[in-house]
C-alpha positions in Angstrom: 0.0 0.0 0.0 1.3 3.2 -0.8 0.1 7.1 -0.5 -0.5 8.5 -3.9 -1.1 12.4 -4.7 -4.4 13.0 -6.9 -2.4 14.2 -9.4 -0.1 11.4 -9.6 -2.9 8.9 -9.7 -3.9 7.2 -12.9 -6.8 5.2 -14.1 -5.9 1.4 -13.8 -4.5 2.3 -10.2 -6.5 0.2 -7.4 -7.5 1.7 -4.6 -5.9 0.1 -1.0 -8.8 1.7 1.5 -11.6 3.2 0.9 -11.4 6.8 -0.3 -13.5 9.1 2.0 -14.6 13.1 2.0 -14.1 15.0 5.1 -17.0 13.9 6.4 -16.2 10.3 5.8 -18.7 9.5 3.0 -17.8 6.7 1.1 -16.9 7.9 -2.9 -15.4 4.9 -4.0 -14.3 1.8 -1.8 -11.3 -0.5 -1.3 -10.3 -2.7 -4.2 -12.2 -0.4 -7.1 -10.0 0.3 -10.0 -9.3 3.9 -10.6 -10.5 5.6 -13.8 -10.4 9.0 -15.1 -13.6 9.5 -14.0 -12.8 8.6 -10.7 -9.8 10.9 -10.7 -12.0 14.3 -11.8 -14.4 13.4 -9.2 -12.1 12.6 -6.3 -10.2 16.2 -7.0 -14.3 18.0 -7.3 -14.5 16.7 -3.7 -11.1 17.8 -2.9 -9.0 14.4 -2.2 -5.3 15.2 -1.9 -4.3 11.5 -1.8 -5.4 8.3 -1.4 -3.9 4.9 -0.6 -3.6 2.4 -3.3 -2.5 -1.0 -3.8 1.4 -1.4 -5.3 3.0 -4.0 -7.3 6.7 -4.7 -7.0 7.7 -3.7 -11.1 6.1 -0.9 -10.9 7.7 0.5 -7.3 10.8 -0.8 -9.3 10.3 1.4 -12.4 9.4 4.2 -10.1 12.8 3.9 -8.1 14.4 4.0 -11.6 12.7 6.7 -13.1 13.9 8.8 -10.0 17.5 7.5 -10.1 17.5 8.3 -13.4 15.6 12.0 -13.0 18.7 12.5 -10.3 21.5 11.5 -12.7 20.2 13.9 -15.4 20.2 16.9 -13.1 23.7 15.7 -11.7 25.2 16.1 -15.1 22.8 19.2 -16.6 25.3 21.7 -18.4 26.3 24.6 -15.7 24.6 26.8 -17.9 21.2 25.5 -17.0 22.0 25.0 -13.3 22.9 29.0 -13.4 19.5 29.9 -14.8 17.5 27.6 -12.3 19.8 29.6 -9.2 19.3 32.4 -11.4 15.5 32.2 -11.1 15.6 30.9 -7.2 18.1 33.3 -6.0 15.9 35.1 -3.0 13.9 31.6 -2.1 14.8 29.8 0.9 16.0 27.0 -0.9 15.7 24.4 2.4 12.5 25.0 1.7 10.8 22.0 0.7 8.0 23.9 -1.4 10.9 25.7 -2.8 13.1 22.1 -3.1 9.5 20.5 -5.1 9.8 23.9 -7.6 12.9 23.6 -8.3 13.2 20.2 -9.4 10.0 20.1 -11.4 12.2 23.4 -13.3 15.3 21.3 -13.4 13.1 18.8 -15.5 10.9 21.1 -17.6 13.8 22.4 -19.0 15.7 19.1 -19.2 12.4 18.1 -21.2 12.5 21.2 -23.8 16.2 20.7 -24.2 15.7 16.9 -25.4 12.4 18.5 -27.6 14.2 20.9 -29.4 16.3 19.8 -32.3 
């Protein structure tokens, strides 16, 4: 069983508990495979996360994905490690908001740099 943000979650996913409102309504129960439907109506009723059920290849892709993600920004040119300080330079960069932001810019522009030609 693992925690899984909304926006992370996607259809095919099966859900580990039952996935409640605030006040504890039932919207879709234990064991129900998540669709895109699902997903739009468990963000309209404001679900942050839910727990769902986790196979060993995928946790194993997932661990690779992120070891991979971490080698790319280890060897990103200086150039684009000065333009992410550049644009972070007055954050508190212990932050972990600020720590999230930075890496999701680290791998935007890691992405554009491997769309453009």
């Amino acid at each position: 069983m693992a925690k899984v943000r909304i926006k992370d979650l996607k259809a095919g996913m099966v859900l580990a508990s039952h996935a409640r409102d605030s006040n504890g309504r039932l919207l879709l129960p234990a064991g129900e495979e998540v669709s895109d439907k699902h997903i739009h109506t468990l963000m309209a009723w404001g679900i942050s996360e839910v727990d769902v059920e986790v196979d060993i290849e995928s946790k194993k892709e997932e661990v690779s994905k992120d070891r991979t993600s971490a080698q790319n920004a280890e060897t990103l040119p200086t150039q684009m490690k000065e333009e992410v300080d550049e644009l972070f330079r007055y954050s508190n960069r212990e932050n972990s908001v600020i720590k999230e932001l930075v890496e999701l810019c680290i791998m935007r522009k890691m992405k554009t740099r491997q769309e453009t030609p």
